[in-house]
N, C-alpha and C positions, 0 to 999 in steps of 0.2 A: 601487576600494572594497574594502577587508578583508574584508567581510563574505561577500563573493564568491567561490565555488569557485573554480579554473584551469577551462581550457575541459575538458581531458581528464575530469575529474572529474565537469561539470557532464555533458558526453555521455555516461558511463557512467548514468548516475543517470536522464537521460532515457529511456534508452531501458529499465530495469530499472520505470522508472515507468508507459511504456507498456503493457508486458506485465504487470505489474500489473493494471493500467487495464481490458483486455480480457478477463484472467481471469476466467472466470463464481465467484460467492463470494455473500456472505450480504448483502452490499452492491449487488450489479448485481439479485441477484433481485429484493430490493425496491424498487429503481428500476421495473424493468420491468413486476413484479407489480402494482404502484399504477398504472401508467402504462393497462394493459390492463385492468384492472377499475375507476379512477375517474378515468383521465384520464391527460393529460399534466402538467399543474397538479400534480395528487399525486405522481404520478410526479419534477418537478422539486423540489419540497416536502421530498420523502425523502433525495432526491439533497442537497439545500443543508443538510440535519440532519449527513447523515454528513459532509461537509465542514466543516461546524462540530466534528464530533468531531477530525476529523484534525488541526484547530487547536490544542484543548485537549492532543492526542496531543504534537505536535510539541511545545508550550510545556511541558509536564511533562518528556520528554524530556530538552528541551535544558538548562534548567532543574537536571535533576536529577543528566545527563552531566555538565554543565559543575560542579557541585558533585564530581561522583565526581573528577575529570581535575584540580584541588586537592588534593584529601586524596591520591590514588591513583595517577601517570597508569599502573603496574603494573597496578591493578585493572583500569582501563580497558582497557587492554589486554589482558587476562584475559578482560573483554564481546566485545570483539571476535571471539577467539578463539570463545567460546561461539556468539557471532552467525551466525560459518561454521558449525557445526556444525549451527544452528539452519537455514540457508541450505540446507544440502543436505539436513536432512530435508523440508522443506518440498519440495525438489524431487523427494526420492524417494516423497511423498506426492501430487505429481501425477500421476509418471506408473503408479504402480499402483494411485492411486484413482481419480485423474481428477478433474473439475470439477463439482459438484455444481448443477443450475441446474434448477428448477422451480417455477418463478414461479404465484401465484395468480392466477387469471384469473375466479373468480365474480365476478361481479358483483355490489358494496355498495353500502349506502347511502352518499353521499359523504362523507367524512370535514374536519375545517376543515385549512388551510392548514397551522396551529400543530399540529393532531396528527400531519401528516402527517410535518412538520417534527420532531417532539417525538419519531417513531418512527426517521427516520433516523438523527438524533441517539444515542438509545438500543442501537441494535442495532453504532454503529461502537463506541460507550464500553463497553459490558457485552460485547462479544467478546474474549476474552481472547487468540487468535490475531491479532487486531492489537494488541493492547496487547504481546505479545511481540515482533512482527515489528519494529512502529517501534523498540522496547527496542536491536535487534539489527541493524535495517535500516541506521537513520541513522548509526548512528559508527561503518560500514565506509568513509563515504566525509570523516571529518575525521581529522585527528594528535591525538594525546594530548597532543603536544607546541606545538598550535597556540593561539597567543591567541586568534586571533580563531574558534575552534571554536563557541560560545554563536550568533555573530551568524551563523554559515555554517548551524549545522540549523538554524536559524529559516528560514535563507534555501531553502536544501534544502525544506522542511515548503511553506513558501508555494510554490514550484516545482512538490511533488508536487501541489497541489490547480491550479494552472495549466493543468498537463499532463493533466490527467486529465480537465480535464472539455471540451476537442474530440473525446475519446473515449467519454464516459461523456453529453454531453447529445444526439448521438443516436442513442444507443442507446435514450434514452427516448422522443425524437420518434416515431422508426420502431419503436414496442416491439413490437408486433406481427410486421414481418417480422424483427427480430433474433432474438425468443423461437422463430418458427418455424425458421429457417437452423440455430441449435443443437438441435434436434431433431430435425430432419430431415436434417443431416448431423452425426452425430456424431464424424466426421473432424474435421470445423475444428473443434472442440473439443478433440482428442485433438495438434492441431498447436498451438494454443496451448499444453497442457496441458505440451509436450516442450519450447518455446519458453519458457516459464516455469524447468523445470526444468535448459534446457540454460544461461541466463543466473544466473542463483543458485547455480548450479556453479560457475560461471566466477570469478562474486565470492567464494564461499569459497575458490576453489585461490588467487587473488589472496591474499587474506589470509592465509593460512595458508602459501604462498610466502615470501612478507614477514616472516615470523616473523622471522626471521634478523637482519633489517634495523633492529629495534624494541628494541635497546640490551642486549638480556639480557645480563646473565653470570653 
């Protein structure tokens, strides 16, 4: 099927997904946060909001790439470029910030299904660091010069939310001991944080390597 990465591709992506996945961010607190103050219900509620954002993410995206890579495929290529640079601040932002995780734990009134839902949704669409990442994430791993590019980050986008959530539904089951383990070791934290930043290195020197390779003259 066209639509379909090469395996090489697909295993870059997974694993860059993974570490994603586990990095603690504005998305895992509020999983976890809802999960220890109204439940796991809420907790999963939030989770399936941002996952619906990642939807609309992917479809604007590819959508809007696949229009650029017509008019441009230079400009696209240009994003791309931009996207490594994007990649390595993000990783130099790991490891001399670190991971930011302080989940709310009062205890509320319980909230319905649909706000909870309506909240996840809100905080993946209104963060402007994943509206850049997917911008910059997805068309490191298609060609400018590929047809079938539109049907592969589609395909990519639905992959990212596959993958993510054997890692992201129980961290909400067990929210409790996950929110404790990040605070009470802030090593695993600081080992994700280098794990993050040592694989988004890798994907900018990739790209920016490739330079060469991507027709200029």
């Amino acid at each position: 099927m066209s639509f379909i990465p090469d395996w090489s591709t697909i295993i870059q992506f997974a694993i860059a997904t993974f570490i994603i996945a586990i990095t603690p961010g504005p998305d895992m607190t509020l999983f976890v946060g809802r999960a220890l103050s109204e439940g796991r219900k809420a907790g999963f509620a939030c989770m399936a909001g941002a996952m619906t954002g990642i939807v609309i993410h992917t479809t604007l995206v590819a959508l809007g790439l696949s229009a650029l890579i017509v008019a441009s495929p230079q400009a696209f290529m240009a994003l791309k470029v931009v996207g490594a640079g994007y990649l390595v601040w993000l990783a130099f932002q790991a490891i001399t910030k670190g991971s930011a995780f302080s989940p709310d734990t009062t205890k509320r009134a319980p909230r319905s299904v649909f706000q909870n839902w309506a909240t996840g949704l809100g905080i993946n669409l209104l963060n402007p660091k994943i509206i850049l990442f997917f911008m910059t994430f997805l068309p490191q791993f298609v060609s400018a010069h590929d047809t079938n590019a539109p049907g592969k980050l589609f395909f990519l986008g639905a992959m990212f939310i596959v993958l993510s959530l054997p890692v992201t539904a129980p961290m909400v089951i067990a929210a409790d001991k996950f929110a404790g383990l990040l605070k009470k070791s802030p090593r695993v934290t600081r080992i994700v944080d280098y794990l993050f930043a040592g694989v988004f290195s890798a994907f900018a020197l990739k790209i920016l390597t490739a330079q060469a390779k991507w027709g200029y003259s």
